[in-house]
N, C-alpha and C positions, 0 to 999 in steps of 0.2 A: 441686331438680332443674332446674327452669327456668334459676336461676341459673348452675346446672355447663354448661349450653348455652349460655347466653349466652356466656358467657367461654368456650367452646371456639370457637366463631364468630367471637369479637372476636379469641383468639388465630390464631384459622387462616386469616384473612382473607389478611392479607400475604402468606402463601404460597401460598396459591391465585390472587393477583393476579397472583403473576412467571408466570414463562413459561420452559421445559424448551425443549433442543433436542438432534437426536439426526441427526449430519450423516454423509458419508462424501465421503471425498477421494480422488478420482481421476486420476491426471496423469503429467507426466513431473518426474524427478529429473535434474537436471543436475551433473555434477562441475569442478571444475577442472583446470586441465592446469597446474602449476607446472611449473619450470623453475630449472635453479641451474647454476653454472657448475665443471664438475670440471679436473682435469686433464688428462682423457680430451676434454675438448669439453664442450659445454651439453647437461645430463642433464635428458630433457622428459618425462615423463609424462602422461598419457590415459585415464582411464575414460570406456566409454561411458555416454550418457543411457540409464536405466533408469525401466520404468514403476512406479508406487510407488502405496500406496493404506493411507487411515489411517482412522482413527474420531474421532468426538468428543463431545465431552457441552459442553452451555451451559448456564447457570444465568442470566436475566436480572436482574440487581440492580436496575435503572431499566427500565421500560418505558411511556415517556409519548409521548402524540404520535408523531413522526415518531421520537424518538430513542430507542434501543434499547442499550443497556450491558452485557454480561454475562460473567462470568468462564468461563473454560474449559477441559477437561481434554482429553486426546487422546494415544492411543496410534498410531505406526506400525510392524508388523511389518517385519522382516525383508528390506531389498533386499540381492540380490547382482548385483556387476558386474565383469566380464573389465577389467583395467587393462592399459595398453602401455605401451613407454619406449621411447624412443628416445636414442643417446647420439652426441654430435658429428653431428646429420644422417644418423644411419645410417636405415636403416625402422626403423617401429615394430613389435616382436616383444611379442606376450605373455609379462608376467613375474608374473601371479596373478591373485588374486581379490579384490576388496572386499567388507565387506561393513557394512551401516547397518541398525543402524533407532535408534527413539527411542521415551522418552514426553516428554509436551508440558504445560506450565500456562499462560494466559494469560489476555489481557484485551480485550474486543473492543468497540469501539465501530461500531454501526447505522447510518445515516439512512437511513428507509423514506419513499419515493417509489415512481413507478411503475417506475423501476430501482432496486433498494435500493445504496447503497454501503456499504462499510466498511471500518475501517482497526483494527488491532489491534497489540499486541506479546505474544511466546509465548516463554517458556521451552522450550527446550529439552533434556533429555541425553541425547545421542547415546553410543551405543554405537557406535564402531569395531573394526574386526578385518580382518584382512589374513592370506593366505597368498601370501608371496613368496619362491620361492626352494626350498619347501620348508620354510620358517621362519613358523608361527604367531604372532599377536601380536594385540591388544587393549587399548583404553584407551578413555576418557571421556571426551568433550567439549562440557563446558558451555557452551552460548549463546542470546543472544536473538536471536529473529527479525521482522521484520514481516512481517503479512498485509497483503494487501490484497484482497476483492473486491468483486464487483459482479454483481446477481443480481435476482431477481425471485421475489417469495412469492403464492401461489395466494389469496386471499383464502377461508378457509372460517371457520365459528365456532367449529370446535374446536380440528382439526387443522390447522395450514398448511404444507402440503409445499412446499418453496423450493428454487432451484435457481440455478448462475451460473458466473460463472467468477472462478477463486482464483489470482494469485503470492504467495511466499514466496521472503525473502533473510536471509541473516542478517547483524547488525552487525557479527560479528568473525571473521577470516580469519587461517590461519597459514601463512606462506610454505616451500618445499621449501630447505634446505641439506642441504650437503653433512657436513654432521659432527651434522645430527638424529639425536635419538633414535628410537627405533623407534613410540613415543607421538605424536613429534611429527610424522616422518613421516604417519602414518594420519593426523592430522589433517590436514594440507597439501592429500590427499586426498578431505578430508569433503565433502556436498554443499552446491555453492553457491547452489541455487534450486530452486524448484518451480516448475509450471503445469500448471492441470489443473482440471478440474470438482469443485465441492462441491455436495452436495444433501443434504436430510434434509428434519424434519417438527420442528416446533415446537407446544407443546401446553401 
C-alpha cells in the first residue's frame, strides 16, 4: 500500500507542478479594405471594426523562474459585421454581412517581471461566411497568427488572477480580384488584427 502511494505521488508530481490558465479576450476586431481594379473603376470594400471576445485554456509545459511556456487552446464565437463597397469613387453603399469566428491552437511563450510580456504563435481556423447580394457563401481559412501581450499577475499562492493588454496579426493575407472565387473573396475580407484586454486566473 505504501508502495502504491508512493508512486502515485512520484507520478503525480509533474502535473501538479505545471500550472492551468483559464483567460478571456476582449477587444476590437479590425478588417481590411482590399481594393482591385475592374472595368467599372477601383472596386474598394470596408467592413467595419467589430468588438469580438474569445476564451482560452493554457497548459504550462516549463514554468521556471521568470520564464513561462505553455501550449494553448481557444475558441471565438461568432462576429458579425455590415461590409460597404464602393466602385470608381462612388460612396460607399451597403452590400452584406460578414461574418467570423474561429478555434485556435498555439504556443506561448512568458517572461514574468513586474510587467509580464509575451510573444506566442496560434493556429488558427477561421470560418468565414458572407451574405452578399442575396447570395450565401462560406469557407475556411487556415492561418497562423502572432500574439503579443503585456500584463501584470496578482501574486497569490494559489490562484493568480492576471490581467493586460493583447494584439494579434496574422502571417498570411489574401488579396481582392476581380475574377476570385467566392472562397477567395470571403477570405480577402477576413480579420486582419485584434486589440483588446486579456485576463483570467492561472492555478
Amino acid at each position: 500500500m505504501k508502495k502504491a502511494i508512493a508512486l502515485a505521488l512520484v507520478l503525480g508530481a509533474p502535473l501538479a507542478a505545471q500550472s492551468f490558465e483559464v483567460g478571456l479576450f476582449l477587444g476590437q476586431q479590425q478588417y481590411p479594405s482590399p481594393q482591385t481594379n475592374t472595368p467599372l473603376g477601383a472596386l474598394r470594400m470596408e467592413t467595419d471594426s467589430k468588438t469580438a471576445y474569445a476564451v482560452r485554456f493554457g497548459y504550462s509545459v516549463v514554468d521556471l523562474g521568470p520564464a513561462l511556456f505553455q501550449i494553448t487552446a481557444g475558441y471565438q464565437p461568432e462576429v458579425k459585421a455590415n461590409t460597404k463597397g464602393s466602385l470608381g469613387g462612388s460612396p460607399n453603399v451597403e452590400v452584406g454581412t460578414f461574418k467570423e469566428d474561429h478555434w485556435s491552437a498555439g504556443a506561448m511563450f512568458n517572461f514574468k517581471a513586474v510587467v509580464a510580456v509575451g510573444a506566442g504563435l496560434e493556429f488558427r481556423s477561421e470560418k468565414l461566411s458572407g451574405d452578399f447580394g442575396g447570395t450565401s457563401d462560406s469557407t475556411t481559412y487556415n492561418r497562423v497568427w502572432i500574439r503579443l501581450n503585456a500584463g501584470y499577475a496578482i501574486p497569490s499562492p494559489v490562484v493568480k488572477p492576471f490581467f493586460g493588454l493583447e494584439v494579434a496579426f496574422p502571417l498570411a493575407k489574401r488579396d481582392l480580384e476581380t475574377n476570385s472565387s467566392n472562397a477567395d473573396f470571403l477570405k480577402a475580407l477576413a480579420p486582419k488584427s485584434q486589440i483588446g484586454i486579456y485576463a483570467g486566473i492561472r492555478f
